[in-house]
Each structure stands twice: as C-alpha cells, then as structure tokens.
FIKEBA-972657 format. One record per residue (C-alpha): residue number from 1; x, y, z. Coordinates in nm, 2 decimals, always signed. Each point is the difference from the previous one (the first is absolute). Layout:
N
NUM X Y Z
...
//
This chain:
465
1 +3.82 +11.60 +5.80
2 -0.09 +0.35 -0.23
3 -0.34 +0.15 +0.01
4 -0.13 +0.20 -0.21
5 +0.12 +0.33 +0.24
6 +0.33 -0.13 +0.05
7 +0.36 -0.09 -0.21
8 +0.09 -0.32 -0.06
9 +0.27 -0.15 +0.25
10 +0.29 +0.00 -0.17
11 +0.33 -0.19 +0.11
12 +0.36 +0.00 -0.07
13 +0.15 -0.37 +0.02
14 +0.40 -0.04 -0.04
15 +0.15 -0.31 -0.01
16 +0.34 -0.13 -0.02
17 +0.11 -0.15 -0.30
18 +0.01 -0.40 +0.12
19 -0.30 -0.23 -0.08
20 -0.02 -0.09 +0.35
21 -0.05 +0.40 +0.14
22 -0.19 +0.07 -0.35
23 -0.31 -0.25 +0.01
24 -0.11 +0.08 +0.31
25 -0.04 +0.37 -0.08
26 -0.15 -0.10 -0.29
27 -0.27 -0.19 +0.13
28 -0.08 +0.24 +0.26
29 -0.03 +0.25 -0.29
30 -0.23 -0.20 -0.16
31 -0.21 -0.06 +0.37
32 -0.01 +0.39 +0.01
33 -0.10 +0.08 -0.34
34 -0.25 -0.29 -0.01
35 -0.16 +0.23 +0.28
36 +0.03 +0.32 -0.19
37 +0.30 +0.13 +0.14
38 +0.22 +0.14 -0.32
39 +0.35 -0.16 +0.00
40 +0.33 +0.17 -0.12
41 +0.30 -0.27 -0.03
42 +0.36 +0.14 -0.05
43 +0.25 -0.23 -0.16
44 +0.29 +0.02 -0.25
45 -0.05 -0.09 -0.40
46 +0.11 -0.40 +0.04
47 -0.21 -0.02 +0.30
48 -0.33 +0.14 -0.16
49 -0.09 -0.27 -0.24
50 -0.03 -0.25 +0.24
51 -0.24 +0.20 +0.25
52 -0.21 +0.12 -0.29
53 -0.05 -0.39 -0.08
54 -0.13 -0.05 +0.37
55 -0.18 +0.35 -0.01
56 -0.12 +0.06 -0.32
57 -0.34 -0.10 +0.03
58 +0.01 +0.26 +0.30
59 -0.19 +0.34 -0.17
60 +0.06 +0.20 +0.36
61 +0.39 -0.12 -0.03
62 +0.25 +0.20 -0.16
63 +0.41 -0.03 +0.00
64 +0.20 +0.29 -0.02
65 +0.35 -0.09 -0.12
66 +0.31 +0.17 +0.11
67 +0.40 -0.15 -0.15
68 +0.19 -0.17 +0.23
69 +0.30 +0.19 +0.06
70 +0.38 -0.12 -0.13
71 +0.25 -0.08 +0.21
72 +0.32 -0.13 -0.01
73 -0.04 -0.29 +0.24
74 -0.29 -0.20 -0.16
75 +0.04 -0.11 -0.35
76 -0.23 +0.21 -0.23
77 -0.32 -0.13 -0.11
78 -0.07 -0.17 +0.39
79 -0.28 +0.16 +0.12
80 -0.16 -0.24 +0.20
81 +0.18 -0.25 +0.25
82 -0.02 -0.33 -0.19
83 +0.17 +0.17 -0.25
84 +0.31 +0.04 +0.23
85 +0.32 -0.26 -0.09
86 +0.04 -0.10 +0.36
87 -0.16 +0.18 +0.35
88 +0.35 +0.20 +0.10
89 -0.18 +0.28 -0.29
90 -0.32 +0.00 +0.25
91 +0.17 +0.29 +0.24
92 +0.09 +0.21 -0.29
93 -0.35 -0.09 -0.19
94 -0.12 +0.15 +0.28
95 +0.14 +0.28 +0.03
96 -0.02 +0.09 -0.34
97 -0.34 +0.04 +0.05
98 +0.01 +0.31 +0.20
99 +0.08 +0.15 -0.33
100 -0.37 -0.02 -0.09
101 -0.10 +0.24 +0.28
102 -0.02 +0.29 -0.22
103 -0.21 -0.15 -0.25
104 -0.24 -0.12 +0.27
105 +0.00 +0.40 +0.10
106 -0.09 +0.08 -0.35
107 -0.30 -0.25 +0.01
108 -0.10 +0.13 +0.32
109 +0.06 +0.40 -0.16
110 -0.22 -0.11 -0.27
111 -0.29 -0.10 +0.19
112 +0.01 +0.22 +0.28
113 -0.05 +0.29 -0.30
114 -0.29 -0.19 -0.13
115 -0.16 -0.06 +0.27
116 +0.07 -0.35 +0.07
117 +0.21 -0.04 +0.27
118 -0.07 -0.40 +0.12
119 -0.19 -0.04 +0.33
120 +0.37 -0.23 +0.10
121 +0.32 -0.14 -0.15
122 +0.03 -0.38 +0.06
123 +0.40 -0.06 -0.06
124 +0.21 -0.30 +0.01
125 +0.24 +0.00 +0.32
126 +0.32 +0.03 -0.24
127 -0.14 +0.33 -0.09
128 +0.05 +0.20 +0.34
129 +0.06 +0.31 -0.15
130 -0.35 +0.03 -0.10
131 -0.07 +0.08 +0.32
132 +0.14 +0.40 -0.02
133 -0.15 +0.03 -0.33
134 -0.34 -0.13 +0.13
135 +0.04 +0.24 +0.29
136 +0.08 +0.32 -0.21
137 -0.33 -0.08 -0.16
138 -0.20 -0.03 +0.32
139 -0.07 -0.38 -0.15
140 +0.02 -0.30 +0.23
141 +0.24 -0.28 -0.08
142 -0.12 -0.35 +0.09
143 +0.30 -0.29 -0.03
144 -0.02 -0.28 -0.14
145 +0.25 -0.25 +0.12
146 -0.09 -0.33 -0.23
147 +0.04 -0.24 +0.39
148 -0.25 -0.08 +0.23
149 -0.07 +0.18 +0.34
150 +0.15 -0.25 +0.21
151 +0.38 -0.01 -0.21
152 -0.02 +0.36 -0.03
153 -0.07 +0.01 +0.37
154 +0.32 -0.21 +0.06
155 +0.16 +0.17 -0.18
156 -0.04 +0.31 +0.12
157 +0.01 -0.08 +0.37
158 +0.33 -0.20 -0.12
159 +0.14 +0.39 -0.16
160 -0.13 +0.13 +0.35
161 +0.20 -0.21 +0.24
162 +0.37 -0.06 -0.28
163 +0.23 -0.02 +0.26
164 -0.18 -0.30 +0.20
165 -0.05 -0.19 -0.33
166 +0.40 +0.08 -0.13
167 +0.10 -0.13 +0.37
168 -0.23 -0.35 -0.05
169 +0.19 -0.35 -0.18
170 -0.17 -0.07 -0.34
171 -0.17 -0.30 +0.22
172 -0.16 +0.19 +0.27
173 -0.35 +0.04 +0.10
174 -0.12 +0.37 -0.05
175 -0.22 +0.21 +0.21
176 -0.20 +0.28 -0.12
177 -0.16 +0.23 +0.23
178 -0.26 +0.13 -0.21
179 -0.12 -0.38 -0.05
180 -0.02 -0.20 +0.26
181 -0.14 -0.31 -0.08
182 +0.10 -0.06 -0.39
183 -0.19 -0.31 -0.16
184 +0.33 -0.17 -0.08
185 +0.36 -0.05 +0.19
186 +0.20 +0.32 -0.17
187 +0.43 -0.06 +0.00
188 +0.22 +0.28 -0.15
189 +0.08 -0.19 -0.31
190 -0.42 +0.07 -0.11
191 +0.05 +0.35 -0.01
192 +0.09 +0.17 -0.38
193 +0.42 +0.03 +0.02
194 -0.04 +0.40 -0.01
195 -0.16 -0.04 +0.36
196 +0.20 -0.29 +0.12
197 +0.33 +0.21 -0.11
198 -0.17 +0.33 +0.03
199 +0.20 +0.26 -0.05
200 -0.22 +0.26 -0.18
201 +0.12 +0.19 -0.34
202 -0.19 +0.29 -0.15
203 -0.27 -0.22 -0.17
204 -0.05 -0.19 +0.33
205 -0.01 +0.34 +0.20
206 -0.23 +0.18 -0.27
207 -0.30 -0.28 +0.01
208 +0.01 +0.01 +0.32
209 -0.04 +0.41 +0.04
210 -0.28 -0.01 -0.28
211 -0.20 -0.21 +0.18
212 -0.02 +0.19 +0.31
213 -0.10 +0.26 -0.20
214 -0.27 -0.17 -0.19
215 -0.35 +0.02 +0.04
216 -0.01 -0.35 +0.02
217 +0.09 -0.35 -0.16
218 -0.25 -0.23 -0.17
219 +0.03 -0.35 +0.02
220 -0.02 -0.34 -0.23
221 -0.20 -0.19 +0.28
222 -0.30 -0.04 +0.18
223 -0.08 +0.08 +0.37
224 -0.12 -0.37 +0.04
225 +0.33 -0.11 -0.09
226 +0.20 +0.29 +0.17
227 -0.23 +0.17 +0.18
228 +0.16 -0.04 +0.33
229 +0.35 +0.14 -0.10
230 -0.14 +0.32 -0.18
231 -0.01 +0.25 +0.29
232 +0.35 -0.10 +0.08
233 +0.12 +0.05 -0.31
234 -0.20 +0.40 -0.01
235 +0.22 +0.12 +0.32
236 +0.33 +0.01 -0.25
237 -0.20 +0.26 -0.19
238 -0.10 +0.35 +0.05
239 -0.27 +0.04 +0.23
240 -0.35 -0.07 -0.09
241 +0.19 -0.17 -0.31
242 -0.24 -0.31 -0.08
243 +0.09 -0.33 -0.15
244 -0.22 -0.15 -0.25
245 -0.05 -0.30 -0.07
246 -0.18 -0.05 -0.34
247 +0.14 -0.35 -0.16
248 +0.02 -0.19 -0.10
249 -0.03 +0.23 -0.29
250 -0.01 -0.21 -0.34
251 -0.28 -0.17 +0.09
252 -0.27 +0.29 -0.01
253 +0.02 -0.07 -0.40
254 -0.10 -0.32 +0.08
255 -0.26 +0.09 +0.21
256 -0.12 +0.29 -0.22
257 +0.02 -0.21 -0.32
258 +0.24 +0.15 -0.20
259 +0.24 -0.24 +0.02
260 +0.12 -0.19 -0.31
261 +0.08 -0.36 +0.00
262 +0.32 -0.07 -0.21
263 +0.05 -0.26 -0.29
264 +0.35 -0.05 -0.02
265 +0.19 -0.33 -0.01
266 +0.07 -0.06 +0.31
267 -0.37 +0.04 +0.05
268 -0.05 -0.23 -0.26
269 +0.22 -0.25 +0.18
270 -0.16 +0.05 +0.30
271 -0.34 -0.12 -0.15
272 +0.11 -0.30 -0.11
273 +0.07 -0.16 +0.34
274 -0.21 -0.21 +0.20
275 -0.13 +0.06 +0.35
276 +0.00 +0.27 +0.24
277 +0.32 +0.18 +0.15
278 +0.26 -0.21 -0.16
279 +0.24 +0.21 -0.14
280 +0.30 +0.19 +0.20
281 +0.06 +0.32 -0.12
282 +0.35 +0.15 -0.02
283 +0.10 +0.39 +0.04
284 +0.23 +0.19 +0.15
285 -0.10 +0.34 -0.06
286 +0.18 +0.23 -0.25
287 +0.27 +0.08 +0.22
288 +0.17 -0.26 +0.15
289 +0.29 -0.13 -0.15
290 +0.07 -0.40 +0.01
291 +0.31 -0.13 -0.12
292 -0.01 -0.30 -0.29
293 +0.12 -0.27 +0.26
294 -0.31 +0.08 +0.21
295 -0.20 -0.02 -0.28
296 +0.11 -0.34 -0.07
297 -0.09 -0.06 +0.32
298 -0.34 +0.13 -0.03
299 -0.05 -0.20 -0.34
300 +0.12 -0.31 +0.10
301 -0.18 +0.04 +0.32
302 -0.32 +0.05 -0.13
303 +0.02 -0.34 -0.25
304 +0.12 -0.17 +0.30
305 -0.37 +0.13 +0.16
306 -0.15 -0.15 -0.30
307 -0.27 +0.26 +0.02
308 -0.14 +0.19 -0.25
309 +0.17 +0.35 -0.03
310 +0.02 +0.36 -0.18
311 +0.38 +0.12 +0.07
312 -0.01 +0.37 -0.08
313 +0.42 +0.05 -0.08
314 +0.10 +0.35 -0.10
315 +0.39 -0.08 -0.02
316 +0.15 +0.10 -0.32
317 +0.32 -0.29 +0.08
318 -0.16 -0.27 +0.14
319 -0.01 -0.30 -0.22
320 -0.25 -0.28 +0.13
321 +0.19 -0.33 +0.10
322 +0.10 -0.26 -0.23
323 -0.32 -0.20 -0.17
324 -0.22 +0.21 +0.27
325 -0.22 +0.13 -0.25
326 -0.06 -0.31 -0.15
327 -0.05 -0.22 +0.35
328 -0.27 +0.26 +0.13
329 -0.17 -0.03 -0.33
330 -0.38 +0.13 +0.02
331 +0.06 -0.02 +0.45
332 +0.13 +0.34 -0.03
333 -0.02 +0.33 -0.16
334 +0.32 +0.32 -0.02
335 -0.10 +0.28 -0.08
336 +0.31 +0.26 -0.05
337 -0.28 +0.35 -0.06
338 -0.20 +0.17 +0.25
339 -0.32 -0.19 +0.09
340 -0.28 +0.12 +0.16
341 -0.02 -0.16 +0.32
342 -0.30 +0.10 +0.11
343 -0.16 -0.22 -0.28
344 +0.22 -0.31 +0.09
345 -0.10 +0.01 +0.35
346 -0.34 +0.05 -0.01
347 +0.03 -0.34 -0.24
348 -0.24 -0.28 +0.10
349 +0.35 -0.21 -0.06
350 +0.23 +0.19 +0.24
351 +0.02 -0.15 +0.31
352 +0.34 +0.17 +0.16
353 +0.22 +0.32 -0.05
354 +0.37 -0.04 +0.02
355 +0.07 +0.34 +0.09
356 +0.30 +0.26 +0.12
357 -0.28 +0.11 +0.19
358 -0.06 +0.37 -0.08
359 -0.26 +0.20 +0.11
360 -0.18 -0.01 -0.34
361 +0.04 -0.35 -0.04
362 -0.12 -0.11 +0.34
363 -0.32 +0.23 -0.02
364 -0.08 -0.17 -0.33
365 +0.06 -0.37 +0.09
366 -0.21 +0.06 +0.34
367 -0.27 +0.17 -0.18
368 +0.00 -0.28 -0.27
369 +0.00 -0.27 +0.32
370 +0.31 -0.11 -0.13
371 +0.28 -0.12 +0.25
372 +0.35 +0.08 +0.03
373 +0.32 -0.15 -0.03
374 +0.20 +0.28 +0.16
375 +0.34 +0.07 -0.14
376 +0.11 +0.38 +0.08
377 +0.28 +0.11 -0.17
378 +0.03 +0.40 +0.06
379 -0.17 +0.28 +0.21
380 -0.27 -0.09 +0.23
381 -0.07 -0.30 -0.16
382 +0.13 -0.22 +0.31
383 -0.27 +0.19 +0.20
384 -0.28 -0.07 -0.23
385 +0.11 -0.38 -0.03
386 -0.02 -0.01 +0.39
387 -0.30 +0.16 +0.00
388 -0.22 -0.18 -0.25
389 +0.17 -0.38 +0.13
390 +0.01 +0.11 +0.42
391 -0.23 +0.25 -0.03
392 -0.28 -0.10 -0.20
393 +0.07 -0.35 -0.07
394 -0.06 +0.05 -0.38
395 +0.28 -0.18 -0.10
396 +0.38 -0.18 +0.06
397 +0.36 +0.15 +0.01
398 +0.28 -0.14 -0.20
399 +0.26 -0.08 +0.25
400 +0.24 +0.34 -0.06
401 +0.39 -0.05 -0.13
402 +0.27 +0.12 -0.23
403 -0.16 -0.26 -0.25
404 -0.27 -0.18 +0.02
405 +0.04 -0.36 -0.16
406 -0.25 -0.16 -0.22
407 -0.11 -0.28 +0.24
408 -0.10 +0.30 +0.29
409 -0.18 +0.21 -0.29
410 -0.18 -0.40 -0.10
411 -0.08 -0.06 +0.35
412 -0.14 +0.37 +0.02
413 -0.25 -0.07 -0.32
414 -0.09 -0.34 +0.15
415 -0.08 +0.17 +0.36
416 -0.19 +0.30 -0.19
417 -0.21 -0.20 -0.27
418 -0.06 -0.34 +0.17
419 +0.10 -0.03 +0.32
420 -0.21 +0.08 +0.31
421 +0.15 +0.33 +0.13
422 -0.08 +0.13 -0.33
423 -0.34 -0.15 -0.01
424 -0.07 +0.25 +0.28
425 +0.22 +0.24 -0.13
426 -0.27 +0.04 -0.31
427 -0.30 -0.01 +0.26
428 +0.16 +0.33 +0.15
429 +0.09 +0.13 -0.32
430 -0.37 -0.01 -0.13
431 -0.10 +0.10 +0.34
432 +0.17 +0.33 -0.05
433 -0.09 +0.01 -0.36
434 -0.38 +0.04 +0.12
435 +0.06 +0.27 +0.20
436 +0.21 +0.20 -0.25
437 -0.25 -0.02 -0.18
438 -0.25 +0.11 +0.22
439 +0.22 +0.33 +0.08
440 +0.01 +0.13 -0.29
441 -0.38 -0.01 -0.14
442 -0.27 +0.24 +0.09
443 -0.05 +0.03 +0.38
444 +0.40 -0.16 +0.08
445 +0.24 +0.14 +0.20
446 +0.18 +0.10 -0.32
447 -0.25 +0.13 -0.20
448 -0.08 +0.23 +0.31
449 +0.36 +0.09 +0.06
450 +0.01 +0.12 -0.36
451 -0.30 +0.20 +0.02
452 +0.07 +0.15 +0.32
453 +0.36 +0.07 -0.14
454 -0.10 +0.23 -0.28
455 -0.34 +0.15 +0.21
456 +0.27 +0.12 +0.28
457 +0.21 +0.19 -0.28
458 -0.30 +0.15 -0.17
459 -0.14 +0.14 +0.31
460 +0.40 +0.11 +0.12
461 +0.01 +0.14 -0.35
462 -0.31 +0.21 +0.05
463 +0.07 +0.12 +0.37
464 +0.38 +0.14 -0.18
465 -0.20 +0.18 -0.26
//
C-alpha cells in the first residue's frame, strides 16, 4: 500500500465489546495490516488481552486502551456483553458507552497533533456517536453492523415502512418494497422484535442517524453470496455511500497462512473419531440465553440422535440429567469454556452445526462446508435461518416453539447428519464453502473490495489535503 514517497495507511478500527461484533473487526484488521495498512484498535482494559492474543503476531497492529466508564446501571467490572447477568443490562450497556466519546476525542487530539490522523474510522454500529467526532476531524466513519446485507436490508426497509409492519398479525406475509423478490417466504414473526414492535428509543434513533451520515458500511460477506442485495441496501445511506462487501473476513488468515491450528481437548476428541463429518456440533453463541429444561431437552435429544456430538453449554445452573454423563460416555463431549469454533468446524470429523444461527456463526459453518441445523433464538437470527435453509439450501430448520422437545431436536440431528435432505444440505454447504474461499484470495471479489476500500480513502485523503 506505502511507497517509498508516501505514509503508510493508517486505520482506526472500533469495535463493540461482544465477541460476535469484535472478531470480525479483528480479522479485517489483520486483512488490512497483512497489506500494509497500520491498524489502531480501541478497546477497554478487560477487552485488550483477548484482541492482543488474536493480534499479537500483527507488528502494523496496535491497541490503544481507553477505561470503560462507571455507571450505576451495569454492575462494575462488565465491560463486555457476556459479562452482563441477563440482556435487560444491554440498553444501559449501551448507553454507557457514550461515555467513552471523550476519550476517543483525545485519541483522535493526539494523532491529529502528530500528524497521524487515520485515512478512516471503522466503528461498530452501537457506537453512533462516533460519527460527530469523526466529522469534527474531517475523518470518514465506515459502520460496521456484525449482519449480512440482506438482514440489514430487511431490516432497514422494515424501520422505513413501522407503521405497515406494527399494523400486520405476527403470521402475515411481509412485503418489502425495496426487495421484491426475496429468496425465502418473509412473515412478520422473522423480523428482530425491535422491528416487529418498533417503536424507536434513542439508541434505535441514533444508529440509524449515524449511518446516514457515514461514509459507508463494510460488510461480513461476499458479493457472490449477496451481491444482488448490495445496491439496495447503499440507497439507506448517504449518497455515493458504498457498501462493501469484504467477508467473509476470518478466513484471509487462512488464506494468507497465518492461521494457527489449535490443540485443545476438544480437538483432541475430535481426532479420535472415525470417518468423515460425523460429529454435530452444538453452540448457541454467547448471548442467547436457554433455560435448564431446554437444555435437558437438548441433552437428552442429542443421545436420543445417537450421534456423535460436542455440546458447547455456558450455563452456570444447569446440571446435566440424571446418569447423562455416564450414558453418552465417549458419544459426546461438554465443554463449559469458550472454544474456538473455527477449529471445530473446520474438523475433518464435523459434519453439522447446531446453531442459533448468528451472522458469525453462519459465515463460519458455510465457509467450512458445514451445514446447519437452524435454531434462532434472538435478533436476526430467524432471517439468517431462512436464508441459509430457503435461501441457499445449506441446511434444515428446527421446527420453531416455546420449547422444543427432545424427540424434534433427535429427528433434527437425524435429518441433518443422515438423512437425505441433509445429504444435500452438505453438497450446498461445500458448494458455498468453495466460493468463500475463492472471494477472499488474491484476485476475489473480496480481496478486491478490500483493496479498493482503502485505495478510495487514500486518494480522498490526498484530494482533502
């Protein structure tokens, strides 16, 4: 990216502190600094060990560490949002970040007087007011939402057009005017509860006035994947505001070598079994929060399935059913710490992803040409389900209810791992996992985007100065 007659690019990345909205910052910082942009990463001090152990071996990244702010609605110490008792303390976890927009000035101050104002600010969506500071230093702000173009399409058209969706029964069809033909049937109970109930409060009404006011929003996905949504999705921006698409990002470590295999033991576990795709993997994301009788469920469902499984449980009260432990034996593995899923999926062994279908986790198992057993709990997890089963045909839907039994969560396993549905299920998934792929090494749409991305700011940079 430098020459010897010019600076270095230099970039400002901010995430928000939840795994899900910090790894893909983090990858893309390591895509830009693998290409000799430099990288500056604000966080808060329990946030920063964790991004130095996926950074570290980064020379051109560099955190800058401001203290989260205390407030009286979050318990102390919580600075990130799987450290929050329950999800009612998300609003106010929110909120209390504002209070960290006068540190971000200071960072800004600092560079600005040495000369090293960045080229842009990439900042999480929570983090609207970023915006004004970004515009005070003549910077652009690029958002980072952590969704895919074609939920964050919905979703905004669905903000656009409130008063039609608040009119429509939970079981009607929905009509979107700036899609019209979506790749699966769309009823008012898929959209995220904020849209389906909207009725906008001040963080609601802030994300959206940042990102009008943003230079533009960069994406976790690919055009081959997406492609056909993206220009939809720019007209809720300002004009000439670009979306782009640059996913999906953790895999340019892969494709640039630097990623690590782990040996862990779940790993370790995973070695030992015999054949090809045979083990069901179990996550539900950080977030979600699943009450002990549905886990029972889950448990005894999966023995039912008689399938070999990894059942990542982060509970701190759920106690596994009587003589469970001892019936599933070697058949299955619980693992109550964070794993590193990436490693799991890209397993010879793992052969289908029980997932609450996040963003994160959907890129990962597609790009790992593992299929999905599609259980949203939250957000616009019901649209990615949709979208990966209807859509894409990558994988199945668990039938949705107020509690899913263990014979409909065995039947789901069975469909997934043996049955024929999910026999073509994995054909897609491995379908899409070669074009991920593709996207993202030299010459892919991706890899392009990326480039063209920082190019277009070096060359607005220079036309400013």
């Amino acid at each position: 990216m430098a020459t010897p007659s010019t600076p270095t690019p230099h970039v400002v990345i901010f995430p928000f502190m939840a795994q899900g909205h910090i790894l893909p910052l983090l990858d893309i910082s390591k895509a830009m600094a693998s290409n000799g942009v430099r990288v500056t990463i604000i966080t808060t001090p329990s946030n920063s060990p964790f991004i130095l152990s996926k950074t570290s071996h980064y020379s051109q990244i560099s955190l800058s560490i401001i203290p989260f702010p205390k407030v009286e609605d979050i318990p102390e110490g919580c600075e990130n949002v799987t450290d929050l008792p329950s999800l009612q303390f998300f609003n106010p976890f929110v909120k209390a970040t504002r209070n960290l927009k006068q540190p971000f000035e200071d960072i800004l101050a600092k560079m600005s007087k040495a000369g090293c104002l960045p080229i842009c600010v990439i900042s999480d969506m929570f983090l609207g007011w970023t915006v004004e500071t970004c515009r005070s230093f003549g910077i652009p702000r690029i958002v980072s939402h952590g969704m895919g173009v074609l939920p964050m399409l919905i979703a905004k058209d669905g903000v656009l057009h409130a008063p039609y969706i608040r009119s429509l029964l939970d079981s009607d069809n929905v009509e979107l005017l700036s899609i019209p033909k979506l790749p699966f049937p769309l009823i008012k109970a898929d959209l995220p509860d904020a849209i389906r109930s909207y009725d906008p409060d001040l963080i609601s009404l802030e994300i959206q006035e940042a990102d009008k006011n943003s230079w533009g929003v960069i994406v976790n996905s690919f055009e081959e994947l997406e492609g056909e949504f993206v220009v939809a999705l720019e007209s809720f921006f300002q004009k000439g505001a670009k979306a782009w698409c640059v996913g999906p990002t953790f895999l340019y470590d892969q494709v640039d070598q630097h990623y690590e295999k782990q040996s862990c033991p779940y790993i370790k576990w995973l070695d030992k079994q015999v054949g090809l795709d045979v083990v069901i993997y179990v996550s539900f994301g950080t977030q979600s929060h699943i009450s002990n009788t549905q886990m029972d469920e889950i448990a005894l469902g999966l023995e039912m399935a008689g399938q070999p499984f990894i059942l990542v449980e982060r509970s701190k009260t759920w106690v596994p059913p009587e003589g469970w432990m001892e019936r599933i034996d070697e058949k299955g593995l619980v693992v109550r710490d964070w794993v590193d899923q990436r490693s799991i999926l890209s397993h010879r062994a793992t052969g289908g992803f029980l997932s609450h279908c996040g963003w994160n986790s959907v890129l990962e198992g597609l790009s790992m040409g593992v299929p999905l057993l599609a259980w949203p709990m939250g957000a616009e997890q019901k649209l990615n389900a949709k979208y990966v089963a209807m859509g894409l045909g990558a994988g199945l839907m668990v039938p949705q209810g107020s509690l899913i039994d263990r014979h409909v969560i065995c039947d789901g396993v069975k469909g997934l791992m043996e049955g024929e549905r999910g026999r073509e299920a994995r054909e897609r998934a491995k379908f899409w996992s070669e074009i991920a792929i593709k996207a993202v090494e030299k010459g892919g749409s991706s890899r392009r985007n990326l480039d063209e991305l920082v190019q277009c700011l070096v060359h607005r940079e220079r036309r400013v100065i």
